[in-house]
VEXDREN-134240 format. One record per residue (C-alpha): residue number from 1; residue in one letter; x, y, z. Coordinates in steps of 0.25 Angstrom, whole numbers, plus 5000, padded with zeros to 4 digits. Layout:
<rs>
<r><nr>NUM</nr><rest>A</rest><x>X</x><y>Y</y><z>Z</z></r>
...
</rs>
This chain:
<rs>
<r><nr>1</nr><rest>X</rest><x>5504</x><y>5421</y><z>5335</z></r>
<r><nr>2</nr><rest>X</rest><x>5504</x><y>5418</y><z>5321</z></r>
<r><nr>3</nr><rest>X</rest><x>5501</x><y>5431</y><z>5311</z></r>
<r><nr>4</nr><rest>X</rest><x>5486</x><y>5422</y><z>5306</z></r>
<r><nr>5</nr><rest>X</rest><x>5484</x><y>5421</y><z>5320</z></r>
<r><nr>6</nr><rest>X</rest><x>5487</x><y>5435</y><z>5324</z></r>
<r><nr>7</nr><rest>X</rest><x>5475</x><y>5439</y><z>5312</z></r>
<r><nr>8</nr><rest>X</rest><x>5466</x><y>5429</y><z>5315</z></r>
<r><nr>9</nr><rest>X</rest><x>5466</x><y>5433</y><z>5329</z></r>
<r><nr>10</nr><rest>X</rest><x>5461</x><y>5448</y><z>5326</z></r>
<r><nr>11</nr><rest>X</rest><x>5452</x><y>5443</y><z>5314</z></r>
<r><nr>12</nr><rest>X</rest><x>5438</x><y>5439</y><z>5317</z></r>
<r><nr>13</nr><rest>X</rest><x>5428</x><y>5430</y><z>5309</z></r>
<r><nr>14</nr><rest>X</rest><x>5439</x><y>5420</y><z>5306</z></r>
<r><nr>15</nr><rest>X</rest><x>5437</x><y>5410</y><z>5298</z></r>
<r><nr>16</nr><rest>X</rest><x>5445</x><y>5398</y><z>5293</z></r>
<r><nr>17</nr><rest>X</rest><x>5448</x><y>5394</y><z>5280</z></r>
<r><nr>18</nr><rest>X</rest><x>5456</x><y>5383</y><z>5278</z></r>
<r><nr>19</nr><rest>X</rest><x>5471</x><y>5388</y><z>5280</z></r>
<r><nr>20</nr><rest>X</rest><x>5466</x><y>5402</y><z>5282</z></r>
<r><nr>21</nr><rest>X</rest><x>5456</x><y>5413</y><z>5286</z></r>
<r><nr>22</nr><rest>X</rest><x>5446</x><y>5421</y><z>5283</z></r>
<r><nr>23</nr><rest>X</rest><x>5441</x><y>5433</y><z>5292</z></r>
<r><nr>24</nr><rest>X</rest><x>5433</x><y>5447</y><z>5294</z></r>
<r><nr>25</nr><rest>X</rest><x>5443</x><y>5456</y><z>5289</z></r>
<r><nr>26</nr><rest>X</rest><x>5445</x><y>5468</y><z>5299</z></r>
<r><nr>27</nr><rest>X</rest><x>5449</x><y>5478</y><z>5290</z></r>
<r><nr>28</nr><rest>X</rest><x>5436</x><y>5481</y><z>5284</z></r>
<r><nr>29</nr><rest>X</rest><x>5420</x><y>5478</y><z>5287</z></r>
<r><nr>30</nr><rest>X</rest><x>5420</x><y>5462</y><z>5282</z></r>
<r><nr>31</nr><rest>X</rest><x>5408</x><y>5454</y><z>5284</z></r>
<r><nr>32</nr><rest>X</rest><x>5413</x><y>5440</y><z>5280</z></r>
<r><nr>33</nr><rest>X</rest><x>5428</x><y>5436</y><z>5282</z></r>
<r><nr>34</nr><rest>X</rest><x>5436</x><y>5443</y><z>5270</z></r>
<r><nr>35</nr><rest>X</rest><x>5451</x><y>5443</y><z>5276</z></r>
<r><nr>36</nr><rest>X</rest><x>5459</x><y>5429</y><z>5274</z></r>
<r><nr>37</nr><rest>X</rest><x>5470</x><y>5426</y><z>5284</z></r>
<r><nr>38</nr><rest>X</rest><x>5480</x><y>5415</y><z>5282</z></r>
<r><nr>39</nr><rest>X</rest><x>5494</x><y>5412</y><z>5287</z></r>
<r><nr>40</nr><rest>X</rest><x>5506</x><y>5413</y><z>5275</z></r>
<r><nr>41</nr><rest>X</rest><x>5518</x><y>5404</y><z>5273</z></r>
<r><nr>42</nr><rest>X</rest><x>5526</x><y>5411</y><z>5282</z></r>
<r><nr>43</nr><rest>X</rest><x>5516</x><y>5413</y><z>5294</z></r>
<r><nr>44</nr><rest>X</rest><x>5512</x><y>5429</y><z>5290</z></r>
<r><nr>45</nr><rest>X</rest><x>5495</x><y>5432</y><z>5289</z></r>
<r><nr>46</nr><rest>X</rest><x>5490</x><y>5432</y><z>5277</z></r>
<r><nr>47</nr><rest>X</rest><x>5477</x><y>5443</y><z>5275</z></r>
<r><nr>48</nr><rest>X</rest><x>5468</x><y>5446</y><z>5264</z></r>
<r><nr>49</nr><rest>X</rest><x>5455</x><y>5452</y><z>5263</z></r>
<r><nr>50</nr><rest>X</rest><x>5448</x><y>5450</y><z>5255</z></r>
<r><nr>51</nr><rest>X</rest><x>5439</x><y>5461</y><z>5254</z></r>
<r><nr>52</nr><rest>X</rest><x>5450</x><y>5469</y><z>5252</z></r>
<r><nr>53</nr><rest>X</rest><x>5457</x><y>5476</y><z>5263</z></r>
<r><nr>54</nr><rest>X</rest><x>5473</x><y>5478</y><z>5264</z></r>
<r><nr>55</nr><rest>X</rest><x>5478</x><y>5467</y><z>5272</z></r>
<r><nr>56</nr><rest>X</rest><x>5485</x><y>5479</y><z>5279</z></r>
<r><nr>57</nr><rest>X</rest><x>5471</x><y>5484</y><z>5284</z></r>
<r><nr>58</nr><rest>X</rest><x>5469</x><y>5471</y><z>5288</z></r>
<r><nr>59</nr><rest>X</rest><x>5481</x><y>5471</y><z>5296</z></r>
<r><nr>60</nr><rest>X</rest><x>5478</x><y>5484</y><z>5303</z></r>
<r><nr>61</nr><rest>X</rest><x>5463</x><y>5480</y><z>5306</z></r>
<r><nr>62</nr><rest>X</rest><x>5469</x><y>5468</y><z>5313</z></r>
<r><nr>63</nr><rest>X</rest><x>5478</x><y>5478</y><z>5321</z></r>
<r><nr>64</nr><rest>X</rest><x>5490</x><y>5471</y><z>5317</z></r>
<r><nr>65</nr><rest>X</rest><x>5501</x><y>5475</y><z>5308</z></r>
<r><nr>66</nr><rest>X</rest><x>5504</x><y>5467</y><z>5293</z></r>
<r><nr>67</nr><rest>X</rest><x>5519</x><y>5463</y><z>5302</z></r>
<r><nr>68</nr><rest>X</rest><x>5508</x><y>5456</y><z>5312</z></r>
<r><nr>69</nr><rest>X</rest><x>5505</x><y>5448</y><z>5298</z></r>
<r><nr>70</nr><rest>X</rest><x>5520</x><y>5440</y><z>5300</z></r>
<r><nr>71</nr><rest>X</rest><x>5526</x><y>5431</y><z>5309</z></r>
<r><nr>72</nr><rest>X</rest><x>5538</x><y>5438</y><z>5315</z></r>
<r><nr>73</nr><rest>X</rest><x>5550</x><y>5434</y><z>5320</z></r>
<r><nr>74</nr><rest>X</rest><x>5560</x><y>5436</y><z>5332</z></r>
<r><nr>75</nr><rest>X</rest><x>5573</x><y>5436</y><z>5321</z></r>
<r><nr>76</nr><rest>X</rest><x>5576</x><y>5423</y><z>5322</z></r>
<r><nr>77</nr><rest>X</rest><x>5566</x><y>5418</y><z>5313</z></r>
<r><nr>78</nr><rest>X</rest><x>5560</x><y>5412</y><z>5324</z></r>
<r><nr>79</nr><rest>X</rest><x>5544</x><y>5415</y><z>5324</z></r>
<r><nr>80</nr><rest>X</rest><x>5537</x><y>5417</y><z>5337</z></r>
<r><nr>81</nr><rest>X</rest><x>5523</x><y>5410</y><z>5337</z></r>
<r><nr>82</nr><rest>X</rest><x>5512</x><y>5409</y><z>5347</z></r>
<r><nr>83</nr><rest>X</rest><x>5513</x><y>5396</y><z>5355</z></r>
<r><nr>84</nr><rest>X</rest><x>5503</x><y>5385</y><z>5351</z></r>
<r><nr>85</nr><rest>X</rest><x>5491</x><y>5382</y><z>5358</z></r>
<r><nr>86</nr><rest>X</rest><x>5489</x><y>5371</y><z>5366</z></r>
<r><nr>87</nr><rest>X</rest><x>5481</x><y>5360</y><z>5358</z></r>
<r><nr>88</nr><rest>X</rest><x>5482</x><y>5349</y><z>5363</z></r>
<r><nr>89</nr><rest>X</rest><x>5467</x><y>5351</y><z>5371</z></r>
<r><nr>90</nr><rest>X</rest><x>5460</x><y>5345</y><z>5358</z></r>
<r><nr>91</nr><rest>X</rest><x>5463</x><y>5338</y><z>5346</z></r>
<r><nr>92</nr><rest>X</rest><x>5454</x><y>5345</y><z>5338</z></r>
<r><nr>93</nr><rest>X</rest><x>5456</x><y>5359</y><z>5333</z></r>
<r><nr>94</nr><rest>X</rest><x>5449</x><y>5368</y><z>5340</z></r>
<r><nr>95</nr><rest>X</rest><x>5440</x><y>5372</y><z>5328</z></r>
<r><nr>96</nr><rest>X</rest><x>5426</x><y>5378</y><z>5327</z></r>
<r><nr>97</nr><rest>X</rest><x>5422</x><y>5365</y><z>5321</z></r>
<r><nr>98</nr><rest>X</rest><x>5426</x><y>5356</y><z>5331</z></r>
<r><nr>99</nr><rest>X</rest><x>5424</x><y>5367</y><z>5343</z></r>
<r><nr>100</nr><rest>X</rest><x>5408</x><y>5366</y><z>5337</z></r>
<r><nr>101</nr><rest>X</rest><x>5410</x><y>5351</y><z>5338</z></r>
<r><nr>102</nr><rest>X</rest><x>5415</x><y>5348</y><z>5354</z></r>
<r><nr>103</nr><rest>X</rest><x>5405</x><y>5361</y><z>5358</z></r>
<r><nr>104</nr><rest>X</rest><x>5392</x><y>5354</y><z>5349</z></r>
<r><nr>105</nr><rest>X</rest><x>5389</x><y>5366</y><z>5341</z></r>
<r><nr>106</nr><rest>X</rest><x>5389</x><y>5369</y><z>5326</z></r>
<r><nr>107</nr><rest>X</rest><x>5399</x><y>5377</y><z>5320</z></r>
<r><nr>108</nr><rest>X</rest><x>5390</x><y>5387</y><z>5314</z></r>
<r><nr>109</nr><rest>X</rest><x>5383</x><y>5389</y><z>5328</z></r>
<r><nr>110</nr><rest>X</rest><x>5396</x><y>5393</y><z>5332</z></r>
<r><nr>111</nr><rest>X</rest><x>5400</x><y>5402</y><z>5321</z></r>
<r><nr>112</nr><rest>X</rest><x>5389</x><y>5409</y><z>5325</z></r>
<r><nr>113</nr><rest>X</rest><x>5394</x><y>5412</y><z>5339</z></r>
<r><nr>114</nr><rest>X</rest><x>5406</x><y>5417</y><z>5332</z></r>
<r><nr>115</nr><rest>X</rest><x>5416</x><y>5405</y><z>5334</z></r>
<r><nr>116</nr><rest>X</rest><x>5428</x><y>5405</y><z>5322</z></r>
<r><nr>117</nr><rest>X</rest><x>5440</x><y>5394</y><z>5319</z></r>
<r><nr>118</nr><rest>X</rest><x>5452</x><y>5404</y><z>5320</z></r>
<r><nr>119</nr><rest>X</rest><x>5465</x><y>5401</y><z>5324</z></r>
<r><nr>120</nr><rest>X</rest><x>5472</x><y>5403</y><z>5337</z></r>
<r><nr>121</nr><rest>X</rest><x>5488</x><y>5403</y><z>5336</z></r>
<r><nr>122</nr><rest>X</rest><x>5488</x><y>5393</y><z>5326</z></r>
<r><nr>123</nr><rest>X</rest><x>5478</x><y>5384</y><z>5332</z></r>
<r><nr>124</nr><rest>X</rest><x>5463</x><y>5382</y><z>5327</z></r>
<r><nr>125</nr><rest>X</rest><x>5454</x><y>5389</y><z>5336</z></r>
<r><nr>126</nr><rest>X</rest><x>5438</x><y>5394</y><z>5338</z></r>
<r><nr>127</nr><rest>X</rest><x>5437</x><y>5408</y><z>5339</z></r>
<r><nr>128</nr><rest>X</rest><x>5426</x><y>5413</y><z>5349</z></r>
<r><nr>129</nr><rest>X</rest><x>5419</x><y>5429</y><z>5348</z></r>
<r><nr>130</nr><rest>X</rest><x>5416</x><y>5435</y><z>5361</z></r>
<r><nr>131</nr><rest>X</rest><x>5406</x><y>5445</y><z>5356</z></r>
<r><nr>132</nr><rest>X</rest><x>5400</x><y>5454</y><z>5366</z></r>
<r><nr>133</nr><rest>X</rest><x>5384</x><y>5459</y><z>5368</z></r>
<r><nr>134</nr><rest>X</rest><x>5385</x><y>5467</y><z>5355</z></r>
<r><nr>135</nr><rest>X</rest><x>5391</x><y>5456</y><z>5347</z></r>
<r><nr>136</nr><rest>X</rest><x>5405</x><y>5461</y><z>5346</z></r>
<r><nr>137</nr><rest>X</rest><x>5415</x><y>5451</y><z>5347</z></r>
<r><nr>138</nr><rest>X</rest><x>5423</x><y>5456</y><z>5359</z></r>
<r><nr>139</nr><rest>X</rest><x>5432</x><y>5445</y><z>5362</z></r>
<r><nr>140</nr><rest>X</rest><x>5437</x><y>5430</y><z>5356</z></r>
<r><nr>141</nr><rest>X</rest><x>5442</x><y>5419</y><z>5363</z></r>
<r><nr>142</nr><rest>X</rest><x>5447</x><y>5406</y><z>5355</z></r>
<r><nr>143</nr><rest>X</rest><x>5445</x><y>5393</y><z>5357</z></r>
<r><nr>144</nr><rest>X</rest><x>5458</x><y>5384</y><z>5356</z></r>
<r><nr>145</nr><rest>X</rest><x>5455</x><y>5372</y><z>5360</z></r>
<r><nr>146</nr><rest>X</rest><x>5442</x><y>5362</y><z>5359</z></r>
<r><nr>147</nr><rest>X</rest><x>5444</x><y>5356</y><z>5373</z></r>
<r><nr>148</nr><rest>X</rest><x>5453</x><y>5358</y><z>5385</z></r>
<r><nr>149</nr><rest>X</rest><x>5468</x><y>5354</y><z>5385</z></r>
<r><nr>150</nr><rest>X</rest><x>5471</x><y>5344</y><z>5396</z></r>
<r><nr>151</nr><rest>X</rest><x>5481</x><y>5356</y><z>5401</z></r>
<r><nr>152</nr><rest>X</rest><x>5469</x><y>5366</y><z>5404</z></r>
<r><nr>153</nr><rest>X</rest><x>5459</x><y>5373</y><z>5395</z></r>
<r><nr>154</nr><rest>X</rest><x>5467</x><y>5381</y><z>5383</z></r>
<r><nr>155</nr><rest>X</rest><x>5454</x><y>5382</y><z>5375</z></r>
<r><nr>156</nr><rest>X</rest><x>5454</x><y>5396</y><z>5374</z></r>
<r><nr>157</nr><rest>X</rest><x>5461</x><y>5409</y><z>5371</z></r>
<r><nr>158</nr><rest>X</rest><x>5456</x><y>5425</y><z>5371</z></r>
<r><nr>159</nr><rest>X</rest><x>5459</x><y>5433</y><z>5358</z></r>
<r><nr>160</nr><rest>X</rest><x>5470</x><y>5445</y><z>5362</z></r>
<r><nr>161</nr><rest>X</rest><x>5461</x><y>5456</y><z>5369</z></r>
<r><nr>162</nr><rest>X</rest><x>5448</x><y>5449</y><z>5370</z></r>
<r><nr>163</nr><rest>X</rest><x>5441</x><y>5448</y><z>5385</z></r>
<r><nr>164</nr><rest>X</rest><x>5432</x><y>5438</y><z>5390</z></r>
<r><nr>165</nr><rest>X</rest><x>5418</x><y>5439</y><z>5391</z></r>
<r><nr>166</nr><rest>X</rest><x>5405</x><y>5431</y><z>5391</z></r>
<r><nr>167</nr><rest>X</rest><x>5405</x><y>5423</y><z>5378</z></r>
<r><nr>168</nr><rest>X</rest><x>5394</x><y>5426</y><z>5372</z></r>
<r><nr>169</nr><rest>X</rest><x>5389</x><y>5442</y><z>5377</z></r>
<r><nr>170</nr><rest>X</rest><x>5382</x><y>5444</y><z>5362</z></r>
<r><nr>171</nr><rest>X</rest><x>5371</x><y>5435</y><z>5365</z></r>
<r><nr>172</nr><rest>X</rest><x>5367</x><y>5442</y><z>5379</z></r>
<r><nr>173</nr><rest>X</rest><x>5355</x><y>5450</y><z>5372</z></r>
<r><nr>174</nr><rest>X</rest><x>5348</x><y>5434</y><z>5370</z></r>
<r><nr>175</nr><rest>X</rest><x>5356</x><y>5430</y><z>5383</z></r>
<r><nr>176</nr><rest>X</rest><x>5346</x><y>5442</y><z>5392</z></r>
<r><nr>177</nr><rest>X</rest><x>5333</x><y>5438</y><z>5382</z></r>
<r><nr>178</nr><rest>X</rest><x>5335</x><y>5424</y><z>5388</z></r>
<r><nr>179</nr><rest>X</rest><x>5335</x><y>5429</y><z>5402</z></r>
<r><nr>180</nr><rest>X</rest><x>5346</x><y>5418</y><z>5406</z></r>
<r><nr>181</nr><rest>X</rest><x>5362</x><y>5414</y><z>5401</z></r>
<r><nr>182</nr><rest>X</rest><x>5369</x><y>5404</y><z>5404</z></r>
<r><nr>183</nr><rest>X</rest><x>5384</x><y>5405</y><z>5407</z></r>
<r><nr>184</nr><rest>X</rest><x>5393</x><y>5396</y><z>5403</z></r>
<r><nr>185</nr><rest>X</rest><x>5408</x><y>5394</y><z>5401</z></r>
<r><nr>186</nr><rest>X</rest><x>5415</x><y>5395</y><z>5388</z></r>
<r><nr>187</nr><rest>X</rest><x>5410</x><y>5400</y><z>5376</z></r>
<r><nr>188</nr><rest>X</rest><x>5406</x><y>5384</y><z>5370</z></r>
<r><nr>189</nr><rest>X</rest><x>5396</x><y>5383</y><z>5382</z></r>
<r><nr>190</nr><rest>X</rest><x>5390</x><y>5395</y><z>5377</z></r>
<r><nr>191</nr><rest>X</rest><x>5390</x><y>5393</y><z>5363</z></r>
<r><nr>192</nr><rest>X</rest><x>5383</x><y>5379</y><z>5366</z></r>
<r><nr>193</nr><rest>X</rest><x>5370</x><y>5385</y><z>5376</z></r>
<r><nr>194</nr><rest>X</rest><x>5368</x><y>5395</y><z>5364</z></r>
<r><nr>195</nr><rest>X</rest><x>5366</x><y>5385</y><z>5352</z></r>
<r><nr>196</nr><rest>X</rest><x>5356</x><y>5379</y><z>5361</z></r>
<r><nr>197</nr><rest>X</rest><x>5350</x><y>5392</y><z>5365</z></r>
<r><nr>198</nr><rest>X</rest><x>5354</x><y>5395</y><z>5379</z></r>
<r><nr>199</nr><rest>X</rest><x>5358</x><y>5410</y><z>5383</z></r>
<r><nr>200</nr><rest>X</rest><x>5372</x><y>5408</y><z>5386</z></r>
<r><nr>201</nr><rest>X</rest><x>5387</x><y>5414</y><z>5389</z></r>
<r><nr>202</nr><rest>X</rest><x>5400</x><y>5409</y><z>5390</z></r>
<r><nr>203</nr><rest>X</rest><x>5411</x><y>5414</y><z>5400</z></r>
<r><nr>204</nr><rest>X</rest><x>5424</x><y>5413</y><z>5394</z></r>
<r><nr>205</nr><rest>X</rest><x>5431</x><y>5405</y><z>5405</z></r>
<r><nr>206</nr><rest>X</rest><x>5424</x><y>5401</y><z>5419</z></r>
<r><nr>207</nr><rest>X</rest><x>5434</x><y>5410</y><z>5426</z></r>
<r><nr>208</nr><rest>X</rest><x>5432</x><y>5422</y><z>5416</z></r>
<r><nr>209</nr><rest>X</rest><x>5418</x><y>5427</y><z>5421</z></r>
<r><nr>210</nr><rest>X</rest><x>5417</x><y>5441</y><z>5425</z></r>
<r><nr>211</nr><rest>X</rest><x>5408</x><y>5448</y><z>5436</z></r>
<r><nr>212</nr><rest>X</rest><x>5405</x><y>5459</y><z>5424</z></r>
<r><nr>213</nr><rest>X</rest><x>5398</x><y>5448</y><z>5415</z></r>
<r><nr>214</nr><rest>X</rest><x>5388</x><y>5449</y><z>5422</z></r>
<r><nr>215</nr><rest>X</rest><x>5383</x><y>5462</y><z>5415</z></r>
<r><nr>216</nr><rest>X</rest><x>5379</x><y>5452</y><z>5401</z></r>
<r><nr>217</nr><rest>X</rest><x>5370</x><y>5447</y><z>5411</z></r>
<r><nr>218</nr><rest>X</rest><x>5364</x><y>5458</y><z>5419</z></r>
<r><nr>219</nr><rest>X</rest><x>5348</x><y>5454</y><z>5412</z></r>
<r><nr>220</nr><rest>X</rest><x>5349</x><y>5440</y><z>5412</z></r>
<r><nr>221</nr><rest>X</rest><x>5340</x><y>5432</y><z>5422</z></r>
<r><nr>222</nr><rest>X</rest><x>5347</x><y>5419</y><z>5425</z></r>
<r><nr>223</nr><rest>X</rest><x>5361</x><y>5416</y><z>5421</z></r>
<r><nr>224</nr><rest>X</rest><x>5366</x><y>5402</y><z>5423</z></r>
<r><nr>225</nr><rest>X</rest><x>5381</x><y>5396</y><z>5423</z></r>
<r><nr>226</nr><rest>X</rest><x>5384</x><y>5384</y><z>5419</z></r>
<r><nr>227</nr><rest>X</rest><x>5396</x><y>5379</y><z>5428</z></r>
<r><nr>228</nr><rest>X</rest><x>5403</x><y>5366</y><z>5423</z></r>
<r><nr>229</nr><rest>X</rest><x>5410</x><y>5358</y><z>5434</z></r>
<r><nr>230</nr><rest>X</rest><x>5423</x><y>5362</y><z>5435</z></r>
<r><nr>231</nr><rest>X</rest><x>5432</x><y>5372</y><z>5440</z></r>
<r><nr>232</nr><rest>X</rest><x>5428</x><y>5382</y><z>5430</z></r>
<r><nr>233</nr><rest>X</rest><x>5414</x><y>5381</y><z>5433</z></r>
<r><nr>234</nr><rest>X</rest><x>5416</x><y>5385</y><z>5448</z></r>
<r><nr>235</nr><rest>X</rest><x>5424</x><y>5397</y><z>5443</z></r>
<r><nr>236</nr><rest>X</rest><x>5413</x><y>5400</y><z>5433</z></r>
<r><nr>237</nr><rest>X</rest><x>5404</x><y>5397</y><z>5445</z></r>
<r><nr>238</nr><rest>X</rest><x>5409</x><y>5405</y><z>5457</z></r>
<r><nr>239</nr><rest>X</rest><x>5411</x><y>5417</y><z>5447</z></r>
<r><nr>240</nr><rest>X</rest><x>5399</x><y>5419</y><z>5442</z></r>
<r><nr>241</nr><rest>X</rest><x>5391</x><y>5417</y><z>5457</z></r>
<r><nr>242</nr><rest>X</rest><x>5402</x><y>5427</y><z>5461</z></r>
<r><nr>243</nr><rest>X</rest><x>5396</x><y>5439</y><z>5452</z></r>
<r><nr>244</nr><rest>X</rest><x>5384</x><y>5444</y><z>5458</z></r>
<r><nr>245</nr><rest>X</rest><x>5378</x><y>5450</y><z>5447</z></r>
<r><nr>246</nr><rest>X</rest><x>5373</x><y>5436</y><z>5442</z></r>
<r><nr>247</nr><rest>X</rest><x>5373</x><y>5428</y><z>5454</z></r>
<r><nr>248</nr><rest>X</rest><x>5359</x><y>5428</y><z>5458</z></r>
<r><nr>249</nr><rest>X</rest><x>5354</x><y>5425</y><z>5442</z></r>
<r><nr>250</nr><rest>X</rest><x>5364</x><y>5413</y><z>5442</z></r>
<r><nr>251</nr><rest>X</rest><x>5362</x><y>5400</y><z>5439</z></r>
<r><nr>252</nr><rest>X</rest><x>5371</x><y>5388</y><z>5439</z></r>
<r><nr>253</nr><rest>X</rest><x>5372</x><y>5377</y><z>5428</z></r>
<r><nr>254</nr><rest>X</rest><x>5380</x><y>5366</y><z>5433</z></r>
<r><nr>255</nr><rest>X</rest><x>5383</x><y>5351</y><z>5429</z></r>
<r><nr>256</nr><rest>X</rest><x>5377</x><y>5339</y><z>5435</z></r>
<r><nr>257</nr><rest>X</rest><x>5388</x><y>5327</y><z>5439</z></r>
<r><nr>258</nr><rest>X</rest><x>5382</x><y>5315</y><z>5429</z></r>
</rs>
């Protein structure tokens, strides 16, 4: 992984701006991004605060050292870089922009929801906040890729340390007011029944649910899953009829054959 990538991947509230980035610096109580990250001439990180902390203290808030700021070698002069991703599932650069445009939503509904551009091993990406019931992010998952790869579905990959969980828990306080939520797979599903006002979560992967979730849904009266027609929606399907907690409140969405 490249030293910019190594940052951006610890920084949040990334934004960018033309060749480089601006962001919330950790090292002291920033409000709106005041740390600049760019990539030198000779592939190191470049950081400045400009609020005024010690680019060291950035450093160490980072919980990096400054040698993490410079691409190393192995002593040949050869430098070891992350492999690229695959992508070739989409011509276009998976963006915020363009993800606004193939989901249908706005770019500033989105930002709302806490989506940022940010880059992932070189490669434009959408960066996607997990935040739990009290709002603190708790997990990030980025988006790769706009559409599936002909080789299989490459869209997505985890931040280091993060654990899934339902996509959208910070909304569960409206969620129990509406007495209902749908369930859905994927975060964009989600994101699309909320712009039109429908209480919903996303599961992160039709395989990914968990007999524990059902916890966030312990006061709510009807929960209904939508299952798409295909080999994903039956796993999503037989694992949710197997947890017994919601069995008897749930009810199935599925897709007539047109």
């Amino acid at each position: 992984m490249r030293p910019v990538d190594l940052v951006l991947d610890r920084l949040d509230g990334v934004r960018q701006r033309g060749e480089s980035y601006q962001a919330l610096c950790p090292a002291h109580a920033d409000q709106e991004p005041s740390l600049s990250v760019a990539e030198g001439d000779d592939g190191r990180a470049l950081l400045k605060c400009f609020a005024g902390c010690e680019t060291e203290d950035v450093v160490a808030a980072l919980g990096l050292e400054m040698k993490d700021l410079f691409e190393h070698s192995n002593g040949d002069g050869k430098v070891f870089r992350s492999t690229p991703l695959n992508v070739s599932a989409t011509l276009q650069p998976c963006t915020l922009e363009n993800y606004a445009a193939v989901k249908g939503l706005p770019v500033e509904f989105l930002w709302k929801q806490g989506l940022r551009d940010q880059k992932y091993q070189g490669q434009p990406a959408v960066r996607i906040s997990y935040r739990g019931v009290d709002g603190a992010e708790e997990a990030v998952r980025f988006r790769t890729a706009l559409h599936k790869s002909e080789e299989g579905d490459d869209r997505f990959r985890w931040r280091a340390g993060s654990k899934a969980l339902p996509y959208g828990l910070w909304r569960l306080n409206a969620i129990r007011r509406a007495r209902y939520v749908v369930l859905v797979e994927g975060e964009s599903d989600a994101q699309t029944l909320w712009y039109h006002g429908i209480a919903a979560l996303g599961v992160p992967g039709a395989s990914n649910w968990k007999t524990e979730w059902s916890e966030y849904l312990e006061d709510i009266e009807k929960v209904y899953a939508v299952i798409e027609p295909d080999q994903g929606g039956e796993t999503f399907l037989s694992k949710l009829a197997a947890c017994a907690a919601i069995r008897e409140r749930l009810h199935v969405v599925g897709f007539a054959n047109v």
